[in-house]
mmCIF file as gemmi writes it, N, C-alpha and C atoms, coordinates in Angstrom:
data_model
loop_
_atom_site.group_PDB
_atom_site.id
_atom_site.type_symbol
_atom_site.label_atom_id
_atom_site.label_alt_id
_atom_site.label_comp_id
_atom_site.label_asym_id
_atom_site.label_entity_id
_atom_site.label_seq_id
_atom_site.pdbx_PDB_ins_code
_atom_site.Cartn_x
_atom_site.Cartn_y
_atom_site.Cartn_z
_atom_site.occupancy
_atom_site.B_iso_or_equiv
_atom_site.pdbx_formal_charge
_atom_site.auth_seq_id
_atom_site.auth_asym_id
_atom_site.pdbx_PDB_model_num
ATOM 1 N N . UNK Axp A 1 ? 1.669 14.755 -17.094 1 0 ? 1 A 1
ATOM 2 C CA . UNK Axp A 1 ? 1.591 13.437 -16.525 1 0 ? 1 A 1
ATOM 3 C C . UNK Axp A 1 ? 1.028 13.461 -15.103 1 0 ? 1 A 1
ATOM 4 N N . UNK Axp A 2 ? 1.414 14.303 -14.289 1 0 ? 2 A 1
ATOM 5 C CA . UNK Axp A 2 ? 1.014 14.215 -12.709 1 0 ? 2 A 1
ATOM 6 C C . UNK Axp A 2 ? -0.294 14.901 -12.607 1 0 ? 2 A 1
ATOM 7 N N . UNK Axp A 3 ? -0.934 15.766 -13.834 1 0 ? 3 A 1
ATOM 8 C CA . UNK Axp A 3 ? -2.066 16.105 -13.505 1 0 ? 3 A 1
ATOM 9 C C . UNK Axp A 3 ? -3.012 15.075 -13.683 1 0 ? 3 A 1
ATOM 10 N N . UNK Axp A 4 ? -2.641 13.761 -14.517 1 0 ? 4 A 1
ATOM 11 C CA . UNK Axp A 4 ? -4.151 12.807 -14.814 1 0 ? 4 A 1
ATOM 12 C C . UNK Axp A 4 ? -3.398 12.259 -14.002 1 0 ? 4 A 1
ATOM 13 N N . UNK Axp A 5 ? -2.805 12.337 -12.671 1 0 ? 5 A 1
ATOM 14 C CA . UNK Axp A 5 ? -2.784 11.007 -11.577 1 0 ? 5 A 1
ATOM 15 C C . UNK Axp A 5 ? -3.317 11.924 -10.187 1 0 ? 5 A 1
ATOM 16 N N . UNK Axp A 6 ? -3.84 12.82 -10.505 1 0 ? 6 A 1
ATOM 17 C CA . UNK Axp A 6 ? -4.623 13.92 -9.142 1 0 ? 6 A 1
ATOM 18 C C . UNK Axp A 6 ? -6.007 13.358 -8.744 1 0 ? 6 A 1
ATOM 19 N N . UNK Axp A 7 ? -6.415 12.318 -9.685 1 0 ? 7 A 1
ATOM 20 C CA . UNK Axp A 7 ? -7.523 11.658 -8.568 1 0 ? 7 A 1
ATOM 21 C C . UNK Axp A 7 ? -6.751 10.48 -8.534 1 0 ? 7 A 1
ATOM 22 N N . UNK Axp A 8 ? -5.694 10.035 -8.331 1 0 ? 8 A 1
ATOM 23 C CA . UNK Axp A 8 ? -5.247 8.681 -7.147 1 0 ? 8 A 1
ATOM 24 C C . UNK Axp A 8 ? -4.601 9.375 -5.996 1 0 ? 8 A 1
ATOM 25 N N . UNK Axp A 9 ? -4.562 10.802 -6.066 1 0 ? 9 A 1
ATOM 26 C CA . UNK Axp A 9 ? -3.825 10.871 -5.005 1 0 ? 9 A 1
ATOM 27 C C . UNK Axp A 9 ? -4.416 10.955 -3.772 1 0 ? 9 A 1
ATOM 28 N N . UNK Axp A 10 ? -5.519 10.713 -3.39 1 0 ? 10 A 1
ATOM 29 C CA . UNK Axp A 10 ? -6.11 10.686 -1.875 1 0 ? 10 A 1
ATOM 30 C C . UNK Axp A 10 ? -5.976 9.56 -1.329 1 0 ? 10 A 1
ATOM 31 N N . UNK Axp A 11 ? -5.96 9.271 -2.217 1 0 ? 11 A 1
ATOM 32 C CA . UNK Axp A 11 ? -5.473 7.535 -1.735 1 0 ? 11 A 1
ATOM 33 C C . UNK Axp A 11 ? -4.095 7.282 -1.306 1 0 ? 11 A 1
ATOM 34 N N . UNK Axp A 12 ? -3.034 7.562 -1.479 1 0 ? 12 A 1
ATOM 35 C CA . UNK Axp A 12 ? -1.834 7.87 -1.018 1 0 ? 12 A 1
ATOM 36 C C . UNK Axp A 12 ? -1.125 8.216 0.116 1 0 ? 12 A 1
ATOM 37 N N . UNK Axp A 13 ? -2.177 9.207 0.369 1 0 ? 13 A 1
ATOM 38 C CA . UNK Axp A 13 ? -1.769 10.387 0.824 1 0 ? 13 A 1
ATOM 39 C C . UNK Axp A 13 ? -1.894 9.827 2.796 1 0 ? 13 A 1
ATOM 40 N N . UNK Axp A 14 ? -3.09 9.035 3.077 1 0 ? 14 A 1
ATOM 41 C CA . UNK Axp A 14 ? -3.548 8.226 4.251 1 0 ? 14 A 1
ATOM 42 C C . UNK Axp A 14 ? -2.525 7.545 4.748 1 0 ? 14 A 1
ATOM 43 N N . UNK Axp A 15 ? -2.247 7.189 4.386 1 0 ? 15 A 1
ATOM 44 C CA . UNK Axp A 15 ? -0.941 5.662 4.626 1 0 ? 15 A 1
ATOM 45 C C . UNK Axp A 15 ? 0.182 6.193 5.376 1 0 ? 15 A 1
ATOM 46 N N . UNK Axp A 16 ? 1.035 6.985 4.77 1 0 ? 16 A 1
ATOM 47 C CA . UNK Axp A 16 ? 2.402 7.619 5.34 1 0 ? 16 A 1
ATOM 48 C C . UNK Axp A 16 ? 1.983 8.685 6.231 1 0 ? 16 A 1
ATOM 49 N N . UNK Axp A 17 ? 1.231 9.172 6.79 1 0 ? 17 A 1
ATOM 50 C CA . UNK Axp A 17 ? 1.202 10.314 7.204 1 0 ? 17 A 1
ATOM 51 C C . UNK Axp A 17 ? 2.053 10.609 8.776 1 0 ? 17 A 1
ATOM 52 N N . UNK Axp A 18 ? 1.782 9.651 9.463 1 0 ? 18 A 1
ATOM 53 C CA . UNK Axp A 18 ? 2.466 9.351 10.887 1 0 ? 18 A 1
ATOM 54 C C . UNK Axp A 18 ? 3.626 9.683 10.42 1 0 ? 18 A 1
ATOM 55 N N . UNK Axp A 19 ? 4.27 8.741 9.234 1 0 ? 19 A 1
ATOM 56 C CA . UNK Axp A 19 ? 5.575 9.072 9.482 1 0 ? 19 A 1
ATOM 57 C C . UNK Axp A 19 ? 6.295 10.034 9.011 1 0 ? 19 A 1
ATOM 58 N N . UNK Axp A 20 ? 5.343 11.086 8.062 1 0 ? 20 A 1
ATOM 59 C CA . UNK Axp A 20 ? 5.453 12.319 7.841 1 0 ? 20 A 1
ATOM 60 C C . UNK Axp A 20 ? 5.49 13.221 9.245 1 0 ? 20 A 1
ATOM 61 N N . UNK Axp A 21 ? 4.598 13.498 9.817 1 0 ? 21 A 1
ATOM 62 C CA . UNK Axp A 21 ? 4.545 14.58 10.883 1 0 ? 21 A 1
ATOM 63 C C . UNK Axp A 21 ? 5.539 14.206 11.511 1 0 ? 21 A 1
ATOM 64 N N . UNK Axp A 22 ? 6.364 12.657 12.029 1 0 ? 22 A 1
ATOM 65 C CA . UNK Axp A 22 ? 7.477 12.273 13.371 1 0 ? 22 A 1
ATOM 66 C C . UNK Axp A 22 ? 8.632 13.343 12.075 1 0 ? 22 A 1
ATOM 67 N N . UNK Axp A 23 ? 8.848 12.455 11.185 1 0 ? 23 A 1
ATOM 68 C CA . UNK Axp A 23 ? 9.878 13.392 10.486 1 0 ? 23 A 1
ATOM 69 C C . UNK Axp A 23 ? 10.073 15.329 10.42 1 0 ? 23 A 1
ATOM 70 N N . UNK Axp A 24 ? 8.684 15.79 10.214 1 0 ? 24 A 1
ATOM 71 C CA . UNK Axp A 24 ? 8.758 16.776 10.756 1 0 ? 24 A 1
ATOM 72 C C . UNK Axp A 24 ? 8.7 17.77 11.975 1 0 ? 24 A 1
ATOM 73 N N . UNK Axp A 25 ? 8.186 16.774 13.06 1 0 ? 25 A 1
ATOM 74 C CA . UNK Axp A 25 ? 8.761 17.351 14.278 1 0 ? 25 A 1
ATOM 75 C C . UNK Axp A 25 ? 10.554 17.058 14.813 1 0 ? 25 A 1
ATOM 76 N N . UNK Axp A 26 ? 10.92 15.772 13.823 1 0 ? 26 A 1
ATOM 77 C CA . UNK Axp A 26 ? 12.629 15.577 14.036 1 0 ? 26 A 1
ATOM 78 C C . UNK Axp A 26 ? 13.065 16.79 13.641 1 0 ? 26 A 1
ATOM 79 N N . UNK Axp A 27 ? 12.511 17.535 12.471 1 0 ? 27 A 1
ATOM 80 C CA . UNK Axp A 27 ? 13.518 18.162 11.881 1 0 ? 27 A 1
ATOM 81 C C . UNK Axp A 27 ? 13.545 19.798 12.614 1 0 ? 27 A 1
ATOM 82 N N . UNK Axp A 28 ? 12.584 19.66 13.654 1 0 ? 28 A 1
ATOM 83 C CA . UNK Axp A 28 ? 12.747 21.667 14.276 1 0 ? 28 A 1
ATOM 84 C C . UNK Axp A 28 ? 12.321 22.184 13.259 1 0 ? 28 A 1
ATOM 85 N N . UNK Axp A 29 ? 11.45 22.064 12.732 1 0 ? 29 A 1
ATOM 86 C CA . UNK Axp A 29 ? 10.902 23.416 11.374 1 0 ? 29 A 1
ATOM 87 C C . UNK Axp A 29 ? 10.581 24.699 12.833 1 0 ? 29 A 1
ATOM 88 N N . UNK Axp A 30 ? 10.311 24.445 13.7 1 0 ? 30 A 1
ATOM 89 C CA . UNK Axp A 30 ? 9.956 25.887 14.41 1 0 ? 30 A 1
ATOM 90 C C . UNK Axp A 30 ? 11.142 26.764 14.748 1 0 ? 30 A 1
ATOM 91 N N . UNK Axp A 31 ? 12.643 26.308 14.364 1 0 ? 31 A 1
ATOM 92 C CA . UNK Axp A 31 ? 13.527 27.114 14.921 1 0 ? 31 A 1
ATOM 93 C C . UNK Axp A 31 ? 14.06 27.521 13.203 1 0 ? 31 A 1
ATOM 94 N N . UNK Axp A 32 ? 13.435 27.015 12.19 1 0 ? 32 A 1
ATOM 95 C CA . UNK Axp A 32 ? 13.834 27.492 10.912 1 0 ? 32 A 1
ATOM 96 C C . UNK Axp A 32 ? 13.27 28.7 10.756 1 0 ? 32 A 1
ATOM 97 N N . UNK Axp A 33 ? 13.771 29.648 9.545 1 0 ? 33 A 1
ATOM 98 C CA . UNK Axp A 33 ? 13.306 31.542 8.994 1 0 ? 33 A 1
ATOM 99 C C . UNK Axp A 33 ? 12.728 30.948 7.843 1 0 ? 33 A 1
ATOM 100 N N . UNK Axp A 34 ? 13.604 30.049 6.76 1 0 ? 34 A 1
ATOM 101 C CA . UNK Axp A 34 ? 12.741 29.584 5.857 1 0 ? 34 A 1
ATOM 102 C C . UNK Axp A 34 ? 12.676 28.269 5.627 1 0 ? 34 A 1
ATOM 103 N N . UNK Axp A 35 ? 11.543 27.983 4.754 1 0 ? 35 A 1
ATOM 104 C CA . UNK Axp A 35 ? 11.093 26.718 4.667 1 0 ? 35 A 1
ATOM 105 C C . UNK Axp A 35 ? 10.564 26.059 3.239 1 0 ? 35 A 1
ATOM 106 N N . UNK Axp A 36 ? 11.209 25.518 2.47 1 0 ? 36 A 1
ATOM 107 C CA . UNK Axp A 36 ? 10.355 24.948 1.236 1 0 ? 36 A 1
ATOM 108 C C . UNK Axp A 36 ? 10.19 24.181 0.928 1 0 ? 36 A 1
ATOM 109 N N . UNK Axp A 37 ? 8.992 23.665 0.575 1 0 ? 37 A 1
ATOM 110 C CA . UNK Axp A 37 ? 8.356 22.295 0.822 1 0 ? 37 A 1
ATOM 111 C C . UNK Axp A 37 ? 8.44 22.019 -1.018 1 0 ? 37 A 1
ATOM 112 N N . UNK Axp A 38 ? 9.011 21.281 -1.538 1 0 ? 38 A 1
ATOM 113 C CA . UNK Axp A 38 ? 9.325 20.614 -2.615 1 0 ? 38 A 1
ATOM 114 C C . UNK Axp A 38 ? 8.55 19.645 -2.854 1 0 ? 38 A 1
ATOM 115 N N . UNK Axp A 39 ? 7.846 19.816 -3.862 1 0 ? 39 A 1
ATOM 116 C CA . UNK Axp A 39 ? 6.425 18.183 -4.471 1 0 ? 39 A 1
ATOM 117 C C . UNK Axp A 39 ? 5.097 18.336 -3.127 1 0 ? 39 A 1
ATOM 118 N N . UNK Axp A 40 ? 4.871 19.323 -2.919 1 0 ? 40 A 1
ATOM 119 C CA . UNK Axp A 40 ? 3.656 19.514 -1.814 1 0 ? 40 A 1
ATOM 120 C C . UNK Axp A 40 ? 2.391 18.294 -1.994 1 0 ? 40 A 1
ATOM 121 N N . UNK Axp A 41 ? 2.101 18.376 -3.408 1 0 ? 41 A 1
ATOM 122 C CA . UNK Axp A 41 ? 1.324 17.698 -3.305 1 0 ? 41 A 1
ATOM 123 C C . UNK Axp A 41 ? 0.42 18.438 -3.023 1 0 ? 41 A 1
ATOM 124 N N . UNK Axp A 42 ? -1.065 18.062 -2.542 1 0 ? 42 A 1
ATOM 125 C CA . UNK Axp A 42 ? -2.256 18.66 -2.29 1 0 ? 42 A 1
ATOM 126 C C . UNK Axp A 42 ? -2.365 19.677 -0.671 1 0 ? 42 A 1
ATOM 127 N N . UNK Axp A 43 ? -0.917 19.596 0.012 1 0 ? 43 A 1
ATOM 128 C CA . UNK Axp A 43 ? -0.596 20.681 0.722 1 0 ? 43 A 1
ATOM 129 C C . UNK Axp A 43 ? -1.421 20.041 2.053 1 0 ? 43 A 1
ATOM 130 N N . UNK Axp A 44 ? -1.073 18.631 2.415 1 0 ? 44 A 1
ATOM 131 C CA . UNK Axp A 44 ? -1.944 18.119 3.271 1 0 ? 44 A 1
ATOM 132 C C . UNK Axp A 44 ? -0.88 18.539 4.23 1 0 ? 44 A 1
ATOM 133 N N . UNK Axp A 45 ? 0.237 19.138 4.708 1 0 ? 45 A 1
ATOM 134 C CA . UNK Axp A 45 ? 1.052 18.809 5.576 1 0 ? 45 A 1
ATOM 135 C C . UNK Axp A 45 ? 1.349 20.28 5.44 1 0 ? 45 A 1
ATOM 136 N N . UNK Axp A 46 ? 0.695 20.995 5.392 1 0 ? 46 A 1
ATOM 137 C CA . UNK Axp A 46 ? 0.768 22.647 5.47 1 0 ? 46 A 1
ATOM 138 C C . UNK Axp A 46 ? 0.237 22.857 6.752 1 0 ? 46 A 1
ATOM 139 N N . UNK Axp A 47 ? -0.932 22.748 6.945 1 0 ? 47 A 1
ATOM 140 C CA . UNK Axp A 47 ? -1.426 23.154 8.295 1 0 ? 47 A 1
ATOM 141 C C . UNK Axp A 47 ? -0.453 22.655 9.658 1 0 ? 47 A 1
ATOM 142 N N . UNK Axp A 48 ? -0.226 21.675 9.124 1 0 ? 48 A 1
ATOM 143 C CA . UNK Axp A 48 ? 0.743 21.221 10.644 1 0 ? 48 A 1
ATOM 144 C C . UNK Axp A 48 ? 2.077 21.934 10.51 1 0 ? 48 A 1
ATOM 145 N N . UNK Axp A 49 ? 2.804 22.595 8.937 1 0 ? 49 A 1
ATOM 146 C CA . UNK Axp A 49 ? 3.713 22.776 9.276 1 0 ? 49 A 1
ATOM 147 C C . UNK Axp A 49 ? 3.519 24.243 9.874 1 0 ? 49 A 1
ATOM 148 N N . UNK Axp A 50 ? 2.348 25.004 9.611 1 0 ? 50 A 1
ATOM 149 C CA . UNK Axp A 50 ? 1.948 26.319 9.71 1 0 ? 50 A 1
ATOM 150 C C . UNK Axp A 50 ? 1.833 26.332 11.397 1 0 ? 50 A 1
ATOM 151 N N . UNK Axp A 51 ? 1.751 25.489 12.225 1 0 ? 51 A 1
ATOM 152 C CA . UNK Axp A 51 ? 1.674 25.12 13.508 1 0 ? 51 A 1
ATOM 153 C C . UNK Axp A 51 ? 2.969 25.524 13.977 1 0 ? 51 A 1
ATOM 154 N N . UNK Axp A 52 ? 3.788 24.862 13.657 1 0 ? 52 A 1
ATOM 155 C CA . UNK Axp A 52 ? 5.284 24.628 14.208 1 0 ? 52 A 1
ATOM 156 C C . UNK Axp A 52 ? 5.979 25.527 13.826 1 0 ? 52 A 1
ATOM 157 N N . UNK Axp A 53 ? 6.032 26.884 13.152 1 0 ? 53 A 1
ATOM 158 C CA . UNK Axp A 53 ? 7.388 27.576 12.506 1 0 ? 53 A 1
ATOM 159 C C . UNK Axp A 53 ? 6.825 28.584 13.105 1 0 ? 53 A 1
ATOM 160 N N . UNK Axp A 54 ? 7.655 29.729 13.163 1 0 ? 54 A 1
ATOM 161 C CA . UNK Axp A 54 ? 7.563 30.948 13.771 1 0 ? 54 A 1
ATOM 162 C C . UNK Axp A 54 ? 6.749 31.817 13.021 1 0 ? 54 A 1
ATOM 163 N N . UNK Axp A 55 ? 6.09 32.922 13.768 1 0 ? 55 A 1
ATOM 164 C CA . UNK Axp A 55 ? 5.337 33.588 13.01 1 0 ? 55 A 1
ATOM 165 C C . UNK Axp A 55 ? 6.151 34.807 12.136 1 0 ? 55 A 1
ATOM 166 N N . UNK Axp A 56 ? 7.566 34.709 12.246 1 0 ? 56 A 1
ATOM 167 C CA . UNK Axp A 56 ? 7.554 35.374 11.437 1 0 ? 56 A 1
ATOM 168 C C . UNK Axp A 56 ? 9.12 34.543 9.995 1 0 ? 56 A 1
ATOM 169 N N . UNK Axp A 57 ? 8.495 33.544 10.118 1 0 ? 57 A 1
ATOM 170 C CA . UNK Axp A 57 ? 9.21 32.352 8.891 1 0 ? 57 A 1
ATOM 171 C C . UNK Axp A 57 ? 8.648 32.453 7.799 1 0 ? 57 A 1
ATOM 172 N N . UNK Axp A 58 ? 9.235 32.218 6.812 1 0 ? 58 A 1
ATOM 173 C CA . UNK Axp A 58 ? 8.927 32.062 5.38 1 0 ? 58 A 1
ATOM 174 C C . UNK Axp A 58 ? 8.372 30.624 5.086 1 0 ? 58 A 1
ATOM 175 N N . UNK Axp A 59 ? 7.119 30.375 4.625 1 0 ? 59 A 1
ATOM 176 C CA . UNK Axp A 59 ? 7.157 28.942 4.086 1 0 ? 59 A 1
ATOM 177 C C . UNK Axp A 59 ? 6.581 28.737 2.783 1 0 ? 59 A 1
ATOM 178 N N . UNK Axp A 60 ? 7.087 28.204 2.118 1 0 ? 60 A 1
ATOM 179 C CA . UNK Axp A 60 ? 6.746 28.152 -0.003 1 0 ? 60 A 1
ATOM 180 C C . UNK Axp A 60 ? 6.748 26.938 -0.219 1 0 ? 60 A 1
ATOM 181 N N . UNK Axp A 61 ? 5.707 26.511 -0.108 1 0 ? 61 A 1
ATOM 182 C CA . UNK Axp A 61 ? 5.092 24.797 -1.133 1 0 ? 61 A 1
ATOM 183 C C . UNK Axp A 61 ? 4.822 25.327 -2.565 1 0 ? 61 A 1
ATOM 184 N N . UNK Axp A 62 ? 5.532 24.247 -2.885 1 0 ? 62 A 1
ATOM 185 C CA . UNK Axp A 62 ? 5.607 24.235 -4.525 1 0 ? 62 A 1
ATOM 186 C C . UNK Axp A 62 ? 4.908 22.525 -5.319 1 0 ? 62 A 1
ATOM 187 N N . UNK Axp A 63 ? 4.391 22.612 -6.055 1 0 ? 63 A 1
ATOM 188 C CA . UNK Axp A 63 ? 4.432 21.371 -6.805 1 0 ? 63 A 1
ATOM 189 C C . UNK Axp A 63 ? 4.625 21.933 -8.214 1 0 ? 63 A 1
ATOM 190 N N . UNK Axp A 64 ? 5.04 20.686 -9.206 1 0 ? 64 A 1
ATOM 191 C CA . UNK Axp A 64 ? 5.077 20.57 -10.733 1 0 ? 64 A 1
ATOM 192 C C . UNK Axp A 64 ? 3.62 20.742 -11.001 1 0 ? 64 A 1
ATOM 193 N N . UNK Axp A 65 ? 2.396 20.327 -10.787 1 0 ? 65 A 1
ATOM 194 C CA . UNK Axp A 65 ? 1.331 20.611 -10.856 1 0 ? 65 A 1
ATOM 195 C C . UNK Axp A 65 ? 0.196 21.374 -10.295 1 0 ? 65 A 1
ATOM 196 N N . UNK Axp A 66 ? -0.024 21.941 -11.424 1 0 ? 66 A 1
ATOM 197 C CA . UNK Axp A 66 ? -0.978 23.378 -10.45 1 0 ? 66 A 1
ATOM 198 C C . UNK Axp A 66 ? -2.032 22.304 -10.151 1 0 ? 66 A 1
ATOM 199 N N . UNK Axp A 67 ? -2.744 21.46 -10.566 1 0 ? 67 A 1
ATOM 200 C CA . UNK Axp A 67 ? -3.816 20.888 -10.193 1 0 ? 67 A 1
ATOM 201 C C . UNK Axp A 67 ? -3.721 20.552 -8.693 1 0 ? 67 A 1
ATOM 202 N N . UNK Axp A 68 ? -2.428 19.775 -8.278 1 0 ? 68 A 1
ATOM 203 C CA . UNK Axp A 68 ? -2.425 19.233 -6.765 1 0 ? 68 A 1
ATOM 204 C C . UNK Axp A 68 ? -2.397 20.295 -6.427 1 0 ? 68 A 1
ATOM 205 N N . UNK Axp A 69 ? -2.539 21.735 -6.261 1 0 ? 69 A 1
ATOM 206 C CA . UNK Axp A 69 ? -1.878 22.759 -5.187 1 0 ? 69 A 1
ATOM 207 C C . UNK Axp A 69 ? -3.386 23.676 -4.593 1 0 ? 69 A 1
């Protein structure tokens, strides 16, 4: 099912994003060891989290669909 909805998802993805990154600078991901990102999605919010966590943290995005990943 979530792989024939991988072309609506760019469209989605624009809208919330602000209030994605405030949520993840609330949450201190840089003082976390590990980190797993549950329903990644197309992994738009990797690079920023790859910013903020320590270099030596664990971080594992996962989705149900290999297509979004």
């Amino acid at each position: 099912m979530w792989d024939n909805m991988t072309v609506m998802y760019p469209d989605f993805d624009s809208a919330p994003q602000s209030f994605y990154y405030a949520i993840m600078n609330m949450l201190e991901i840089s003082k976390a060891k590990n980190i797993l990102e549950v329903g990644c999605g197309r992994c738009i919010f990797v690079p920023h989290c790859l910013e903020l966590i320590s270099p030596d943290a664990t971080y594992l995005a996962t989705d149900l669909s290999p297509k979004m990943i």
